[in-house]
DRENTORKOL-3810 file (N, C-alpha, C; in nm, 4 decimals):
REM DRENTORKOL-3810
@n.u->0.6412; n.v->-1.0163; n.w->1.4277; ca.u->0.5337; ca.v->-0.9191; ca.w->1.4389; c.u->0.4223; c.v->-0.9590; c.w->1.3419
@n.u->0.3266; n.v->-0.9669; n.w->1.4107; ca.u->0.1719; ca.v->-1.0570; ca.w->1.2958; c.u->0.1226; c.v->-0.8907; c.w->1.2241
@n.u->0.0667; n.v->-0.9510; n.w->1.1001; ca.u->0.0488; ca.v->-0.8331; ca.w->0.9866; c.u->-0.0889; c.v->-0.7643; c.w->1.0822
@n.u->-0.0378; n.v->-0.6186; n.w->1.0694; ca.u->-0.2195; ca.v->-0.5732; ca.w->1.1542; c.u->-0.3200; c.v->-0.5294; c.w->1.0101
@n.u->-0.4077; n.v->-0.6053; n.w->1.0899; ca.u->-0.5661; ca.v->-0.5926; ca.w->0.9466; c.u->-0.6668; c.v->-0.4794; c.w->0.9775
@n.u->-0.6570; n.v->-0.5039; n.w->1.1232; ca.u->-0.7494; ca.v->-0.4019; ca.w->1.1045; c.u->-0.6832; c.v->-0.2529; c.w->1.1271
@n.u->-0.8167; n.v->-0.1258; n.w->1.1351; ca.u->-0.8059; ca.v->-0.0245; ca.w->1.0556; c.u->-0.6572; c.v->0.0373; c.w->1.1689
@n.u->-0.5556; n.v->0.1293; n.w->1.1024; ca.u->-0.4804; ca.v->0.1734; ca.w->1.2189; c.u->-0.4140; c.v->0.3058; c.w->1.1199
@n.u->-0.5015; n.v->0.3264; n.w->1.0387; ca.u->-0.4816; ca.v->0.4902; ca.w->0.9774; c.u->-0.5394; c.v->0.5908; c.w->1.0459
@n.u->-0.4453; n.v->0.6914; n.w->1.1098; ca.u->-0.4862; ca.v->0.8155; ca.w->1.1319; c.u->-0.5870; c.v->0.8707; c.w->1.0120
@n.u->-0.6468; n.v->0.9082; n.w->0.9821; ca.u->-0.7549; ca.v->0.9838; ca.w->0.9453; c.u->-0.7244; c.v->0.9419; c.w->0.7909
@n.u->-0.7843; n.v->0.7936; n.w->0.8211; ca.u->-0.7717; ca.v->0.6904; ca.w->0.6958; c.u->-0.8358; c.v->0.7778; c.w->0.5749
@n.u->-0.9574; n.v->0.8556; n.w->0.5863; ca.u->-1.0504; ca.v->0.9218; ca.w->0.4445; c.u->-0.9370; c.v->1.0153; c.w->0.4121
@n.u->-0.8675; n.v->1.0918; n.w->0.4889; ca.u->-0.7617; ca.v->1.1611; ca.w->0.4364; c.u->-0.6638; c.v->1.1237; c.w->0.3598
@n.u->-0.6126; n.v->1.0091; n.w->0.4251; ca.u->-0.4395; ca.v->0.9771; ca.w->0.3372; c.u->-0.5267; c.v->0.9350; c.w->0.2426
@n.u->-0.6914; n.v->0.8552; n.w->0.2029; ca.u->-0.7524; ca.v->0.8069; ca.w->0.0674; c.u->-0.7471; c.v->0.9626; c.w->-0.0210
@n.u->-0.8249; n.v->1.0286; n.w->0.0125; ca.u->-0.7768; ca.v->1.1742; ca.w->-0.0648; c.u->-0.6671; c.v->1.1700; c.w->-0.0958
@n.u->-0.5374; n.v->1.1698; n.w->-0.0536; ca.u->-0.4027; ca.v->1.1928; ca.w->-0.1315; c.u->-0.3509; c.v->1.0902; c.w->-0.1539
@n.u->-0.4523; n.v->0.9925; n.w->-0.1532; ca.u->-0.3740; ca.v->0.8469; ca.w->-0.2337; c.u->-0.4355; c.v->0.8750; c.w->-0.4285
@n.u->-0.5384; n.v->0.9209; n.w->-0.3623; ca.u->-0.6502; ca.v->0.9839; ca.w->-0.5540; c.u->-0.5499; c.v->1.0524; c.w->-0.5923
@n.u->-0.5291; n.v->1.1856; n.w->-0.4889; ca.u->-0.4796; ca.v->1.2929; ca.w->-0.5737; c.u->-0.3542; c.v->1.2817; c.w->-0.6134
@n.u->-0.2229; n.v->1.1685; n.w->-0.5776; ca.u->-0.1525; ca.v->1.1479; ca.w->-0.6390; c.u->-0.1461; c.v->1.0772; c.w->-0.7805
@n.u->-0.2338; n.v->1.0306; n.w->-0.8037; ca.u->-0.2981; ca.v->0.9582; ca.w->-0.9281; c.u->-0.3386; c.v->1.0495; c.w->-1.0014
@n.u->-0.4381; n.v->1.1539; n.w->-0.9550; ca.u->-0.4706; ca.v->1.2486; ca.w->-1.0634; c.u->-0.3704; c.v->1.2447; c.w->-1.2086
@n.u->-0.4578; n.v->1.2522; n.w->-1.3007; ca.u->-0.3588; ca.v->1.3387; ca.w->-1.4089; c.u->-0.3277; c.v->1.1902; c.w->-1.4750
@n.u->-0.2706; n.v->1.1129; n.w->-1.4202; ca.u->-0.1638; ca.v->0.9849; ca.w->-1.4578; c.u->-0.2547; c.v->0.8976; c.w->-1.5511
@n.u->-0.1703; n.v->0.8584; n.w->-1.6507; ca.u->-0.1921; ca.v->0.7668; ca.w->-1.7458; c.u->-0.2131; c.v->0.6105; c.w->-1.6915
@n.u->-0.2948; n.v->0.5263; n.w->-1.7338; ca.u->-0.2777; ca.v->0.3916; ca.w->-1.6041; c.u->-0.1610; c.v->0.3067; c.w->-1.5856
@n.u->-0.0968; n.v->0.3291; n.w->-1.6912; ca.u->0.1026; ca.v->0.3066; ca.w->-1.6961; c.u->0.1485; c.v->0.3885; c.w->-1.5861
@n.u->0.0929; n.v->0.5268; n.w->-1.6239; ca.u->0.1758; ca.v->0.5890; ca.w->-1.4926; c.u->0.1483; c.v->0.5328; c.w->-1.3298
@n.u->-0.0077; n.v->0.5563; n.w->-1.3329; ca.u->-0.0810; ca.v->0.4551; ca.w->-1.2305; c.u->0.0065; c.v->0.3723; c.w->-1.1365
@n.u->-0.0106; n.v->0.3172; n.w->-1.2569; ca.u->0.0834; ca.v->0.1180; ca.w->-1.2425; c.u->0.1878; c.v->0.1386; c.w->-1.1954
@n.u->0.2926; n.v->0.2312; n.w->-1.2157; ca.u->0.4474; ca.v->0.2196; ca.w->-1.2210; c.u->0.4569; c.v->0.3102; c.w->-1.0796
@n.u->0.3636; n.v->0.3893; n.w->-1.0195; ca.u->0.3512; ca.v->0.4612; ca.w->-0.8908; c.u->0.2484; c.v->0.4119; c.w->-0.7631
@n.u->0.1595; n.v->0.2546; n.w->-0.7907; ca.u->0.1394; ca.v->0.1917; ca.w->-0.6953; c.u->0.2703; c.v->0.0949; c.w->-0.6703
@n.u->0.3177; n.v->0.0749; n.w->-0.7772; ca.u->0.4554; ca.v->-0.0272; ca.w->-0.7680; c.u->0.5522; c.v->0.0286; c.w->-0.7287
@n.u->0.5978; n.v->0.1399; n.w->-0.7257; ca.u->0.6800; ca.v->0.2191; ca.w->-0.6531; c.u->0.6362; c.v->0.2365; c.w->-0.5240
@n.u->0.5041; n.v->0.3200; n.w->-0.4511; ca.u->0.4686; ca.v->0.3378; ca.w->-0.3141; c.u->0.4615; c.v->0.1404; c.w->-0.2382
@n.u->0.4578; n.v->0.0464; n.w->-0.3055; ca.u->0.4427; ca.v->-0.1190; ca.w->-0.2301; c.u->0.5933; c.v->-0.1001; c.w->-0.1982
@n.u->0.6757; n.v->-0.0598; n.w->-0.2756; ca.u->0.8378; ca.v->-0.1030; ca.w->-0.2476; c.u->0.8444; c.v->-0.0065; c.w->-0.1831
@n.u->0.8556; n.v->0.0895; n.w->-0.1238; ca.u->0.8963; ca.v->0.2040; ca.w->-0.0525; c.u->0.8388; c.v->0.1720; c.w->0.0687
@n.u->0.7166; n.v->0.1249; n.w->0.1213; ca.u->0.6069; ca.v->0.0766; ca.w->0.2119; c.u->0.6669; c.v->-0.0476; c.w->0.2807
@n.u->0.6820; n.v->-0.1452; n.w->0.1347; ca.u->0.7716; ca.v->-0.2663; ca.w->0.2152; c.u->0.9229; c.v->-0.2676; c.w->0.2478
@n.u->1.0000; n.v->-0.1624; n.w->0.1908; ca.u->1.1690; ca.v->-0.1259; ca.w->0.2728; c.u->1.0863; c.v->-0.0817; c.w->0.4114
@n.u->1.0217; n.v->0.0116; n.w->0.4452; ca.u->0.9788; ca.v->0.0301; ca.w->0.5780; c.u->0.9659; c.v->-0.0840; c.w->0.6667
@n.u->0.8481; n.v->-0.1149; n.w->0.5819; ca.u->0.8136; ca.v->-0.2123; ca.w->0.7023; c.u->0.9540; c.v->-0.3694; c.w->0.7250
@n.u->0.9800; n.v->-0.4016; n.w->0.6242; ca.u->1.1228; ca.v->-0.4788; ca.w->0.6278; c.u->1.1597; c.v->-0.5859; c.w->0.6802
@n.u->1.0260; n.v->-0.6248; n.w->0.7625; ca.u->0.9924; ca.v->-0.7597; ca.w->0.8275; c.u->0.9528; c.v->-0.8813; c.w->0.7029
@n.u->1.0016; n.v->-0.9683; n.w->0.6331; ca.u->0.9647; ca.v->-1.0608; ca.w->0.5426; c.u->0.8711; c.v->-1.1069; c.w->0.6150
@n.u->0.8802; n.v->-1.1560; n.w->0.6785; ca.u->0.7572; ca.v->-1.2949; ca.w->0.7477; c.u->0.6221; c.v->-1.2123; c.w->0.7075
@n.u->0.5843; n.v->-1.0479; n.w->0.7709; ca.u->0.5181; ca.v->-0.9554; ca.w->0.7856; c.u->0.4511; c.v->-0.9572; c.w->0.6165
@n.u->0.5770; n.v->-0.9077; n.w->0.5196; ca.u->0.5277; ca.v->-0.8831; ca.w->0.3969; c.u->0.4894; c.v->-0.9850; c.w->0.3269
@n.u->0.5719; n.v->-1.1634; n.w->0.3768; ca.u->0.5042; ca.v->-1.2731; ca.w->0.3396; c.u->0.3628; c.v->-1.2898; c.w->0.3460
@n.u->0.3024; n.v->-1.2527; n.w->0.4924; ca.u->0.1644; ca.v->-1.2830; ca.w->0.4985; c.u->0.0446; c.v->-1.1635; c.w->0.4380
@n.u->0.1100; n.v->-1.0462; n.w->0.4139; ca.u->0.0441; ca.v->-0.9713; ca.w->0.3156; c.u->0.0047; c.v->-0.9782; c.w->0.2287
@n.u->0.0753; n.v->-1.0198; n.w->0.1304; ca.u->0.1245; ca.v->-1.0927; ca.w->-0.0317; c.u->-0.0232; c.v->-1.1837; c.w->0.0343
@n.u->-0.0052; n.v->-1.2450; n.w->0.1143; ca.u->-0.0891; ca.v->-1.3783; ca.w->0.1217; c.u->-0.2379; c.v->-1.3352; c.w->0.0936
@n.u->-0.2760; n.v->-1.2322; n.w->0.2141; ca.u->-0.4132; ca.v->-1.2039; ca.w->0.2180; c.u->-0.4276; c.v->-1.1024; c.w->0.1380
@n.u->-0.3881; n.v->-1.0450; n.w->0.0147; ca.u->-0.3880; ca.v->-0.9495; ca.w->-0.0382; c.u->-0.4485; c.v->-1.0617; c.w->-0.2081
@n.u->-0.3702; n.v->-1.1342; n.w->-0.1947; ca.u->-0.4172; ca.v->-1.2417; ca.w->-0.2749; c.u->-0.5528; c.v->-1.3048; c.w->-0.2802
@n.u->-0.5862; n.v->-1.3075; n.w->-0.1564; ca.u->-0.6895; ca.v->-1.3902; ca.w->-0.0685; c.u->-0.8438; c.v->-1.2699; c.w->-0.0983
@n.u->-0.8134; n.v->-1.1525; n.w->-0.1192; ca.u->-0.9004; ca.v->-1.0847; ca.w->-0.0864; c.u->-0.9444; c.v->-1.0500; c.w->-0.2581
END
């Protein structure tokens, strides 16, 4: 399954609102330690290596 780039969020400005508001408040340790938690929780989902290989890639890239 090829990584999809472009946009495929339901009401992408929304989940951005509760991507902030989970941050609210947080120290940038805390920050840090709860984007690194939601990537691993995101990538058990998705669970395809090849998929999360080429992520890593263009995530790098960008």
């Amino acid at each position: 399954m090829p990584l999809i780039l472009d946009p495929n969020i339901d009401d992408a400005d929304g989940f951005y609102d509760e991507l902030l508001a989970a941050h609210h408040g947080l120290t940038k340790a805390e920050s840090d330690a709860l984007n690194a938690r939601l990537i691993l929780i995101l990538a058990n989902h998705v669970g395809d290596r090849a998929v999360l290989r080429q992520a890593l890639e263009v995530a790098r890239e960008k």
